[in-house]
C-alpha positions as YAML, in Angstrom:
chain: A
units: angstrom
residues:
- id: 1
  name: UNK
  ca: [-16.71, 37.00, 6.02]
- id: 2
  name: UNK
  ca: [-16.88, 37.38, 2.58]
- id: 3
  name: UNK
  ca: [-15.82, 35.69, -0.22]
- id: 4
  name: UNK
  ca: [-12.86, 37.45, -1.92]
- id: 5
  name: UNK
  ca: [-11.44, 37.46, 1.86]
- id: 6
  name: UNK
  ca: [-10.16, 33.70, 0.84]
- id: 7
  name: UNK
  ca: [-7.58, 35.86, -1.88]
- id: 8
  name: UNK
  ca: [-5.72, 37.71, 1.18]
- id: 9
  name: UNK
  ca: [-2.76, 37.05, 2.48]
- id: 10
  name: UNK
  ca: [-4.46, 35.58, 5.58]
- id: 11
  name: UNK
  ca: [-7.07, 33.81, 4.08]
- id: 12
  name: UNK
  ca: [-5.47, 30.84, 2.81]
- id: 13
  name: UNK
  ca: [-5.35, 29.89, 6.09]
- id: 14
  name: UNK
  ca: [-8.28, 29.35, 7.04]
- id: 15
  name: UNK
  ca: [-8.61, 26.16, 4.87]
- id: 16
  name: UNK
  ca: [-8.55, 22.76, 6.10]
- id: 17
  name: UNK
  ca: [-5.07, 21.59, 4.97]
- id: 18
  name: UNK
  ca: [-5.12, 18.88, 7.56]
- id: 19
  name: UNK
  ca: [-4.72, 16.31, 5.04]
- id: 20
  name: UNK
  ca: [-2.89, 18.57, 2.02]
- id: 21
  name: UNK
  ca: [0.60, 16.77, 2.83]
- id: 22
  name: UNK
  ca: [1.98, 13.33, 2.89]
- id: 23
  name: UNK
  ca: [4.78, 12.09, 5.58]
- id: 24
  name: UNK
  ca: [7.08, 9.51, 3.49]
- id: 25
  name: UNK
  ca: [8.15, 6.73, 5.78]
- id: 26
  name: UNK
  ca: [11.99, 6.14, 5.02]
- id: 27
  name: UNK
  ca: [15.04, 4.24, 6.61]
- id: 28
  name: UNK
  ca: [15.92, 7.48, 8.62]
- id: 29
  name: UNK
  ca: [12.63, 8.01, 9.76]
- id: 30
  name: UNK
  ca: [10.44, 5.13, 9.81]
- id: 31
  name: UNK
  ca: [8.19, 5.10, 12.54]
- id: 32
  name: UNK
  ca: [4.69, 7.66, 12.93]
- id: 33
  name: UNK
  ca: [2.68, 7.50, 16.26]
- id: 34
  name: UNK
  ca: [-0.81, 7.91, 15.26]
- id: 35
  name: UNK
  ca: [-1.89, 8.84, 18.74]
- id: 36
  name: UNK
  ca: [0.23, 11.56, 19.25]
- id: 37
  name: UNK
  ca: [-1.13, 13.17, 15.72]
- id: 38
  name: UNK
  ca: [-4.24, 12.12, 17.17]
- id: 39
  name: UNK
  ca: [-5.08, 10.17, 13.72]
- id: 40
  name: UNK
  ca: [-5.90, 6.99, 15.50]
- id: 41
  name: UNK
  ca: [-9.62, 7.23, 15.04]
- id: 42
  name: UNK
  ca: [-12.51, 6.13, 12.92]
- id: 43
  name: UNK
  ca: [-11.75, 4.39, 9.55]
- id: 44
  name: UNK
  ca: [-7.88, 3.86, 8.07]
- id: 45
  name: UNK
  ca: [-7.48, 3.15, 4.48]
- id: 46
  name: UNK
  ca: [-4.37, 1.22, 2.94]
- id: 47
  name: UNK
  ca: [-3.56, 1.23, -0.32]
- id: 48
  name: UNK
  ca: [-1.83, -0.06, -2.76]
- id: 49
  name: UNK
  ca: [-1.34, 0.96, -6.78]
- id: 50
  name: UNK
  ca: [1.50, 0.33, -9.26]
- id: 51
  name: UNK
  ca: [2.28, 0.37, -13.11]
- id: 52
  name: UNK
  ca: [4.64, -0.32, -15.39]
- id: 53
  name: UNK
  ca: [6.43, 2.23, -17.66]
- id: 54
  name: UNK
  ca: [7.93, 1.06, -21.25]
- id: 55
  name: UNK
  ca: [11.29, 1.24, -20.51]
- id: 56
  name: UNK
  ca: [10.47, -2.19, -18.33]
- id: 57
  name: UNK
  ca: [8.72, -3.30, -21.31]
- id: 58
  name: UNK
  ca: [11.60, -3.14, -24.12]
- id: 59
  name: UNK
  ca: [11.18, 1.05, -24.55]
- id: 60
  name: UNK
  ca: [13.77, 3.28, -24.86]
- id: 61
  name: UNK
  ca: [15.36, 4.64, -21.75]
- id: 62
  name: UNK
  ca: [14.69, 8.34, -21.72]
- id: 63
  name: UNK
  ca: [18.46, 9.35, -20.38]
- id: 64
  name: UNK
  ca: [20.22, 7.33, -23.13]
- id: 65
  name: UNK
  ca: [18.09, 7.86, -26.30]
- id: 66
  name: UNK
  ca: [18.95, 10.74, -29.18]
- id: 67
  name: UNK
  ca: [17.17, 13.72, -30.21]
- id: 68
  name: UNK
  ca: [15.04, 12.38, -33.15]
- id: 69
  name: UNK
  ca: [14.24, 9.22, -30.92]
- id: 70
  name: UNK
  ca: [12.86, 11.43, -28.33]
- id: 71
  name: UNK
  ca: [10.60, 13.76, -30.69]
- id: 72
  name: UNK
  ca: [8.75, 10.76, -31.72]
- id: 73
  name: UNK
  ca: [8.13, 9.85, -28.18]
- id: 74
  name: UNK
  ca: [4.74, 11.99, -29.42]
- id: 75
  name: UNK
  ca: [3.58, 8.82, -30.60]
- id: 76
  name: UNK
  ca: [4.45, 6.51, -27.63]
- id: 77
  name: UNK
  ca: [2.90, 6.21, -24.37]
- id: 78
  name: UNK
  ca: [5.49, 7.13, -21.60]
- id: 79
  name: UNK
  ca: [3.70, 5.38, -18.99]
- id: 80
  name: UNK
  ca: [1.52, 2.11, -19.81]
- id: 81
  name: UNK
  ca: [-1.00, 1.73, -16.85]
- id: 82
  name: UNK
  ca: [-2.05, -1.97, -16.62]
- id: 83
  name: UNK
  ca: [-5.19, -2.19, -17.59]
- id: 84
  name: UNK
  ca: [-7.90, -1.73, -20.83]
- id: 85
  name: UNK
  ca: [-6.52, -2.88, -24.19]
- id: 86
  name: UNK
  ca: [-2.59, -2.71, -23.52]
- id: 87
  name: UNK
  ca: [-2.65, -4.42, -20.74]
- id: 88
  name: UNK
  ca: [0.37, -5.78, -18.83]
- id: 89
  name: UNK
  ca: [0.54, -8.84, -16.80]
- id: 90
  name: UNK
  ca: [0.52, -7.36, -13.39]
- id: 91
  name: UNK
  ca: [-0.98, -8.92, -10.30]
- id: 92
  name: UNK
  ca: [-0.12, -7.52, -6.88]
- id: 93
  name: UNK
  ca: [-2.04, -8.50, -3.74]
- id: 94
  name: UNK
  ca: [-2.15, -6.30, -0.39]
- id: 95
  name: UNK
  ca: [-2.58, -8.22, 2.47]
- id: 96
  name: UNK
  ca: [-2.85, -7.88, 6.06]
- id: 97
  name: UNK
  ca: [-2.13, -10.07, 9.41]
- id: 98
  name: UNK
  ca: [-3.60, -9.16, 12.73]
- id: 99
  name: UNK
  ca: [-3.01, -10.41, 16.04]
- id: 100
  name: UNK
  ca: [-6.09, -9.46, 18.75]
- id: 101
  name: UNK
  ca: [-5.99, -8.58, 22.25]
- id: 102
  name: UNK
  ca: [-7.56, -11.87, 22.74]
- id: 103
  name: UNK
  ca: [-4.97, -14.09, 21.02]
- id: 104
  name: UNK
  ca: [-6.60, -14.83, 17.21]
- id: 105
  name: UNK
  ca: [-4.26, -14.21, 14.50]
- id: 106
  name: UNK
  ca: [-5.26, -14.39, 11.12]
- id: 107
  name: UNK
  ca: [-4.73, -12.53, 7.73]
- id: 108
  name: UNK
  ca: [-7.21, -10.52, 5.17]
- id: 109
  name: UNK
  ca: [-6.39, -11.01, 1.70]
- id: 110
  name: UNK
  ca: [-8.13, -11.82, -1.73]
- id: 111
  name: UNK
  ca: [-6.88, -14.87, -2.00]
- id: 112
  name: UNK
  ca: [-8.56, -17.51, -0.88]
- id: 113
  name: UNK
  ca: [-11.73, -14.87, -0.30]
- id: 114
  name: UNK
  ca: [-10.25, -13.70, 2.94]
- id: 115
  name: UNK
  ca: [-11.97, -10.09, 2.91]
- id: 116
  name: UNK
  ca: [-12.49, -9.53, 6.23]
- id: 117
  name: UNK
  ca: [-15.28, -7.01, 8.87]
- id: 118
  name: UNK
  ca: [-15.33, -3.62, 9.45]
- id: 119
  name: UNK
  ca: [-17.51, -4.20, 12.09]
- id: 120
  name: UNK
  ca: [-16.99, -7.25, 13.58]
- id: 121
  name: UNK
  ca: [-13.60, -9.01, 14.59]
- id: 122
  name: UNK
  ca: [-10.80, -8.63, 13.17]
- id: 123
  name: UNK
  ca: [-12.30, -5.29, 11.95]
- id: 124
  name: UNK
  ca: [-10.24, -5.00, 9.05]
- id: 125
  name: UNK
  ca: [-11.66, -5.21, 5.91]
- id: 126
  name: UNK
  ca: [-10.54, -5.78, 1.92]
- id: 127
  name: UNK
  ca: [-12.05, -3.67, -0.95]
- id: 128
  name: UNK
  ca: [-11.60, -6.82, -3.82]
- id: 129
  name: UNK
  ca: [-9.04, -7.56, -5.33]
- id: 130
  name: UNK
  ca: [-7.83, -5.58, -8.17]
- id: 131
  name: UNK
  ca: [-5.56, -7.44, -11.05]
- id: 132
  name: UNK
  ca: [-4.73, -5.21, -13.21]
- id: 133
  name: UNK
  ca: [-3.17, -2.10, -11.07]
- id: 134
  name: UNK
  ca: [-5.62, 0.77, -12.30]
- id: 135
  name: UNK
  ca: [-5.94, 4.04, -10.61]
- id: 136
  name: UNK
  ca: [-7.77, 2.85, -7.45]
- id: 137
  name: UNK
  ca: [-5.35, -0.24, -7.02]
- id: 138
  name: UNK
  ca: [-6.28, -2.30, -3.70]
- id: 139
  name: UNK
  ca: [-7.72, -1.07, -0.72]
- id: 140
  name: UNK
  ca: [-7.49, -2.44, 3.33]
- id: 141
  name: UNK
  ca: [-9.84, -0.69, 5.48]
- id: 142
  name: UNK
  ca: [-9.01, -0.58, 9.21]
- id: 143
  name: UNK
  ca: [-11.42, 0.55, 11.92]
- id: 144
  name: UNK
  ca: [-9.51, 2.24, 14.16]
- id: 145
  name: UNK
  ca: [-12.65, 3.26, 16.53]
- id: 146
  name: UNK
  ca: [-11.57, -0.67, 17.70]
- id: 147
  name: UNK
  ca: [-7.68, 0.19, 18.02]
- id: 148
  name: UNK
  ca: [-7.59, -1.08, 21.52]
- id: 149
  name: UNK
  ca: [-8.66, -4.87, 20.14]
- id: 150
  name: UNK
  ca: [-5.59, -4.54, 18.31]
- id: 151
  name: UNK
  ca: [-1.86, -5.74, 19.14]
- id: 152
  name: UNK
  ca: [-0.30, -6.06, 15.93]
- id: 153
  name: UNK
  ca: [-1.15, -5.59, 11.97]
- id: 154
  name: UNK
  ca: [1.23, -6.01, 9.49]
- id: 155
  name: UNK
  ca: [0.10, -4.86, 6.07]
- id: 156
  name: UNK
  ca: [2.03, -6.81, 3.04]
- id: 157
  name: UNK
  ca: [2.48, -7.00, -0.51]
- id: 158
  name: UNK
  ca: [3.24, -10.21, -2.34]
- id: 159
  name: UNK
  ca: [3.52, -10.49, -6.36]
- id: 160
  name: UNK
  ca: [0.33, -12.93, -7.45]
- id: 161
  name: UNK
  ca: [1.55, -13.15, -11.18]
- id: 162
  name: UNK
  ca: [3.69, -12.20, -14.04]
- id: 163
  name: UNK
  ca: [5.26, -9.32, -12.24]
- id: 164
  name: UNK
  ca: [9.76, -9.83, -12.91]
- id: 165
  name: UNK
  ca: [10.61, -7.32, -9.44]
- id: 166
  name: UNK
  ca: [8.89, -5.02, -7.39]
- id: 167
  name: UNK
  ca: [11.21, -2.04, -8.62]
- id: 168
  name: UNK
  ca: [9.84, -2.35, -12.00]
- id: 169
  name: UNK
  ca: [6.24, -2.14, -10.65]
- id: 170
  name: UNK
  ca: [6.28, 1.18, -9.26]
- id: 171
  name: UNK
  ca: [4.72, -0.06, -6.79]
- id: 172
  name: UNK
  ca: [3.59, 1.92, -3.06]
- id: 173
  name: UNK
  ca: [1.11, 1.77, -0.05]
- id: 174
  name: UNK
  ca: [-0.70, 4.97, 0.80]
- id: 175
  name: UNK
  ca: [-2.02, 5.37, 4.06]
- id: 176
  name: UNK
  ca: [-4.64, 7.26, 4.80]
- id: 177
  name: UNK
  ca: [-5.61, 8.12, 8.45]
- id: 178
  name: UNK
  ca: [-8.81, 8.92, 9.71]
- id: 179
  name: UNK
  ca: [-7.08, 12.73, 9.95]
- id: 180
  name: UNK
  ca: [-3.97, 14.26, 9.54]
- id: 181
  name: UNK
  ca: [-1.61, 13.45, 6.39]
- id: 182
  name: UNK
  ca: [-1.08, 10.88, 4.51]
- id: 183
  name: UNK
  ca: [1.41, 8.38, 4.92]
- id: 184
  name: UNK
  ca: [3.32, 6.86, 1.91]
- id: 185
  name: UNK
  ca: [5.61, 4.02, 1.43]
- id: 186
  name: UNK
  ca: [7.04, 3.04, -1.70]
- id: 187
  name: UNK
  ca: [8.66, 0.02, -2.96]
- id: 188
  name: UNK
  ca: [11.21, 0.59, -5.46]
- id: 189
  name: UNK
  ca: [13.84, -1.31, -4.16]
- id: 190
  name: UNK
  ca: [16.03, -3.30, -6.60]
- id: 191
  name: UNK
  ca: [15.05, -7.13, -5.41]
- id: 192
  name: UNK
  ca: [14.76, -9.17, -8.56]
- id: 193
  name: UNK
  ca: [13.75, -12.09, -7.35]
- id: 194
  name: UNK
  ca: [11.62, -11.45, -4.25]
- id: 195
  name: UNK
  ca: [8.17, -12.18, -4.29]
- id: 196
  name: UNK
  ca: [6.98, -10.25, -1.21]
- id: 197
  name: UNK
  ca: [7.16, -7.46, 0.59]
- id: 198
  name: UNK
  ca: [6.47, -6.70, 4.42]
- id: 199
  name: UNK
  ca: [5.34, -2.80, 4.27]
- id: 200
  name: UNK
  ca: [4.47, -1.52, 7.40]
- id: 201
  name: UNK
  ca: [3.84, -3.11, 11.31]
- id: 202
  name: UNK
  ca: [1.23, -1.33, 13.17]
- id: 203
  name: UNK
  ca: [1.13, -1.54, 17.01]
- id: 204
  name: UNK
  ca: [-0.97, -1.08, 19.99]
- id: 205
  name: UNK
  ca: [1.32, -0.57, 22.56]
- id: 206
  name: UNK
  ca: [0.33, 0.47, 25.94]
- id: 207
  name: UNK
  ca: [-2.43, 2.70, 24.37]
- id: 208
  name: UNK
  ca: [0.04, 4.03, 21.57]
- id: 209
  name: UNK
  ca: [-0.68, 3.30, 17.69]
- id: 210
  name: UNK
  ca: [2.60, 3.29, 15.82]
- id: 211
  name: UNK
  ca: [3.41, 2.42, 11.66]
- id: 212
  name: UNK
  ca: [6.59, 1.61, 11.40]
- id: 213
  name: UNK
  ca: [8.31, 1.14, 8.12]
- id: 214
  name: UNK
  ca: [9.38, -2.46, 7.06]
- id: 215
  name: UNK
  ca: [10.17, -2.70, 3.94]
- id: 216
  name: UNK
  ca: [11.51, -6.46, 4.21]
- id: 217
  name: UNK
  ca: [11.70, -8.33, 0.71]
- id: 218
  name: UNK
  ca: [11.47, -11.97, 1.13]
- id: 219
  name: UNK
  ca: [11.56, -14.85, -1.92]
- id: 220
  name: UNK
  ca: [8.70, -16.66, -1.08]
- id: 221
  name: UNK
  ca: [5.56, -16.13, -0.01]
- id: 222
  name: UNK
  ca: [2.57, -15.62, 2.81]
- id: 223
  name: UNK
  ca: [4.37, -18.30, 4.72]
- id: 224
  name: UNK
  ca: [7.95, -16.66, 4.61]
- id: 225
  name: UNK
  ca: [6.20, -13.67, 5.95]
- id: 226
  name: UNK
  ca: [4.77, -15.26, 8.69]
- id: 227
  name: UNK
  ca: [8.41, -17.10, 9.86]
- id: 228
  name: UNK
  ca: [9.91, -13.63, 9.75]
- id: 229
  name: UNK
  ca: [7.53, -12.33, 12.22]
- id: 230
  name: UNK
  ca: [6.69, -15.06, 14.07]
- id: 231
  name: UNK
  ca: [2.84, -14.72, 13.29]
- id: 232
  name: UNK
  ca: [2.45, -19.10, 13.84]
- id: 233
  name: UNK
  ca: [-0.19, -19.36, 11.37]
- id: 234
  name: UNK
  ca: [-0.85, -22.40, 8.90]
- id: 235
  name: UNK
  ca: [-0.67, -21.63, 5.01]
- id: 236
  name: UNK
  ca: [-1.63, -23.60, 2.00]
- id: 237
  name: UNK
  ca: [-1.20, -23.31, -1.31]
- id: 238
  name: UNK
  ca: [-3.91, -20.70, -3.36]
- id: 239
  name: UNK
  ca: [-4.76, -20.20, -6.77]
- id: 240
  name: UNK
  ca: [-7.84, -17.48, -8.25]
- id: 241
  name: UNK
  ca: [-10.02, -18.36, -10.66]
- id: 242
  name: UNK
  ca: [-9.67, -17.34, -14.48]
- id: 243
  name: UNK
  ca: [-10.74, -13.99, -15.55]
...
């Protein structure tokens, strides 16, 4: 085939699209069966990124501001990303508890150096811990080539530090599966004084991988989470070192 066959009317598809689209998890649709799409193979990754745009900062909302306030908008960065020079103080954790087909229950997370296997029980496994929100954010990685060890994961989000509500974060999960599209969650809604956020619960049941949307603010912490679900695992209090 040659190569200017790819400008034809039907060329285009013979790309790969199989991951060009994204399926957004929302109250009317919630739940995605991975094993039905087939997507419940090799390595899943999870993650998380966020911001914070002036107008949570003291800037000008853009709907309510003039015309010469708006021209020098030039000169002002609409978005401040929280990181380098003009930083903000934003410090979201994702998490993750698992329950195994052989009863342990436990949770990956960077605090308290919880990062987890790939390749070894509870093969899930945490990229670092990123405090400052930049492009690649935080990043679970689940192997899925072990789905039938699994009976439950429930990937979380809970506000380390500094951040005043999730809906000012701009905060969302990606999900991407080992094929198929991605899946995205995001967490915009107005709770001012939660501190965490269950995402998504993933389930093994009878052979059939699920994500189901959550989406459950609670105003406390790891241990809140846990009550909510019933998880039954003991929590102390954590703190990171200085950076």
């Amino acid at each position: 085939m040659a190569w200017w066959d790819f400008f034809r009317p039907n060329g285009a598809g013979r790309f790969d699209v199989a991951n060009a689209h994204t399926v957004e998890l929302t109250k009317r649709h919630p739940v995605v069966s991975l094993t039905k799409s087939g997507a419940a193979i090799g390595n899943m990754r999870v993650n998380l990124s966020w911001s914070m745009r002036t107008s949570d900062t003291g800037g000008w909302h853009s709907d309510r501001r003039g015309f010469l306030r708006r021209q020098f908008d030039v000169f002002r960065p609409q978005v401040v990303q929280a990181a380098g020079p003009a930083m903000v103080n934003v410090d979201l954790d994702l998490a993750c508890m698992y329950e195994l087909a052989d009863g342990s229950k436990g949770v990956v997370q960077p605090l308290g150096n919880f990062l987890g296997d790939l390749d070894a029980p509870p093969y899930i496994q945490m990229s670092g811990d990123d405090r400052f929100g930049g492009t690649s954010g935080e990043t679970l990685y689940i192997n899925f080539d072990k789905r039938d060890e699994f009976v439950r994961l429930l990937v979380f989000v809970y506000i380390y530090d500094g951040t005043p509500a999730f809906d000012r974060t701009h905060a969302k999960v990606e999900i991407f599966p080992g094929s198929g599209p991605r899946i995205e969650i995001p967490l915009t809604e107005r709770e001012p004084q939660a501190r965490s956020c269950a995402v998504v619960l993933i389930e093994n049941r009878k052979g059939e991988v699920t994500v189901r949307r959550e989406v459950k603010y609670v105003y406390g912490f790891q241990a809140e989470i846990d009550r909510l679900y019933g998880w039954g695992l003991q929590w102390g209090r954590g703190y990171k070192s200085k950076v």
